[in-house]
C-alpha positions as CSV (number, residue, x, y, z in Angstrom):
1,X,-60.3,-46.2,-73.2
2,X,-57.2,-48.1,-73.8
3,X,-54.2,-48.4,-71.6
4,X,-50.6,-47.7,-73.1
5,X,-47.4,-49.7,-71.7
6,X,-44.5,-48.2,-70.7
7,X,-42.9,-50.0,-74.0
8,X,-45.1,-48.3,-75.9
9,X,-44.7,-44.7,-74.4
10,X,-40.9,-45.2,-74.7
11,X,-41.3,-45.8,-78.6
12,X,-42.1,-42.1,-78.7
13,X,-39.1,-40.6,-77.7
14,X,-36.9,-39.6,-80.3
15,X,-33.0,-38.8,-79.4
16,X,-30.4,-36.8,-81.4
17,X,-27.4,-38.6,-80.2
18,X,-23.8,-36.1,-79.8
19,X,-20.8,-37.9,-80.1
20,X,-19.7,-37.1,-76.6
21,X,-21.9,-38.8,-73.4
22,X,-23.5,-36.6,-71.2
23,X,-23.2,-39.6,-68.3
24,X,-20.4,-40.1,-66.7
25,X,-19.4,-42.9,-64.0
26,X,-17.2,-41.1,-62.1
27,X,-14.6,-44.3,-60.4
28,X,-15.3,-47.4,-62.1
29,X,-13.9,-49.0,-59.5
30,X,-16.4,-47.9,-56.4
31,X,-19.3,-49.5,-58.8
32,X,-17.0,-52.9,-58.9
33,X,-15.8,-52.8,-55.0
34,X,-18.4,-51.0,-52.9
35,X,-21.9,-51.5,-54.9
36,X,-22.5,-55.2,-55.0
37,X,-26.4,-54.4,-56.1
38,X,-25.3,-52.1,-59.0
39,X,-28.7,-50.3,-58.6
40,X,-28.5,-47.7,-61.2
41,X,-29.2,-50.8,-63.6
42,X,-32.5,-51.1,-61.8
43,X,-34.1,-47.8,-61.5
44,X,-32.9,-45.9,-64.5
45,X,-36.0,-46.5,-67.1
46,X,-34.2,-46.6,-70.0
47,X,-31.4,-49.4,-69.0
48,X,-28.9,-47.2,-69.8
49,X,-26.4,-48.6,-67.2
50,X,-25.2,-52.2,-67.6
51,X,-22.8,-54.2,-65.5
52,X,-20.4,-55.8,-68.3
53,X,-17.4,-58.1,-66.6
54,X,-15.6,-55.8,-64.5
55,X,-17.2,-52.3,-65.7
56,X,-20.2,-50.5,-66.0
57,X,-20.9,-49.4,-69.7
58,X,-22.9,-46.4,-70.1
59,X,-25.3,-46.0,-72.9
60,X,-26.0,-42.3,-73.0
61,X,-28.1,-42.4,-76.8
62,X,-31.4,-43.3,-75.4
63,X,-30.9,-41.7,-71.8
64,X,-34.7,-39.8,-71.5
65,X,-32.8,-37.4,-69.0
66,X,-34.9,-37.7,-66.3
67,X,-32.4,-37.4,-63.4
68,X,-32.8,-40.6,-61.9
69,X,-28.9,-41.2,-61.7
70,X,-28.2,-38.2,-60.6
71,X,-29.9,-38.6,-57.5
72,X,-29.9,-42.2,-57.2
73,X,-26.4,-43.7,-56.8
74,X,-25.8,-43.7,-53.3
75,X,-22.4,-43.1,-53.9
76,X,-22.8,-39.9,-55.8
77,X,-20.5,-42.1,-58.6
78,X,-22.7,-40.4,-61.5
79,X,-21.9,-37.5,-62.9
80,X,-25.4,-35.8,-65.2
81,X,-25.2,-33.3,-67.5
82,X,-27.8,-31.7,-69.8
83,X,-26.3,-32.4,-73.7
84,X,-25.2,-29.9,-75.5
85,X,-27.9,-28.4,-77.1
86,X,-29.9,-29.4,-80.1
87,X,-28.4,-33.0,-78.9
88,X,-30.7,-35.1,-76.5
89,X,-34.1,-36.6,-75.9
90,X,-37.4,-35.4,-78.6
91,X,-40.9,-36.2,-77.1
92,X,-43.4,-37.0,-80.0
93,X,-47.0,-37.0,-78.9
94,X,-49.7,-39.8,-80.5
């Protein structure tokens, strides 16, 4: 039996991308001044959120919508949102 990585598993998911993100970082400005460990860029599991100069930049096209933001900011900066529908994540089994 042969183990599959997390990479691998990942390269199934599809995403129909909208035009408008579904993330949104509420104050900018709490992530630069009261979150020196920026941990959403840790435990989100597809690296959507990355700490670029001064701002965190938000790449909501391969978000897998698990949640994890949601719940995980301890300052509640992250606003989640299912996307509009037909738009979002596609699991394709092997």
């Amino acid at each position: 039996m042969s183990s599959t990585t997390l990479e691998e598993k990942q390269y199934l998911l599809r995403f129909r991308c909208d035009t408008k993100s579904h993330l949104t970082v509420l104050d900018h400005d709490i992530c630069a001044t009261k979150c020196p460990d920026k941990i959403c860029t840790v435990f989100c599991p597809a690296e959507v959120y990355k700490w670029e100069g001064s701002r965190m930049q938000v790449g909501y096209e391969g978000c897998h919508e698990c949640g994890s933001c949601r719940i995980g900011c301890p300052y509640q900066n992250i606003k989640w949102e299912y996307p509009k529908g037909g738009h979002g994540i596609v699991f394709r089994l092997a």
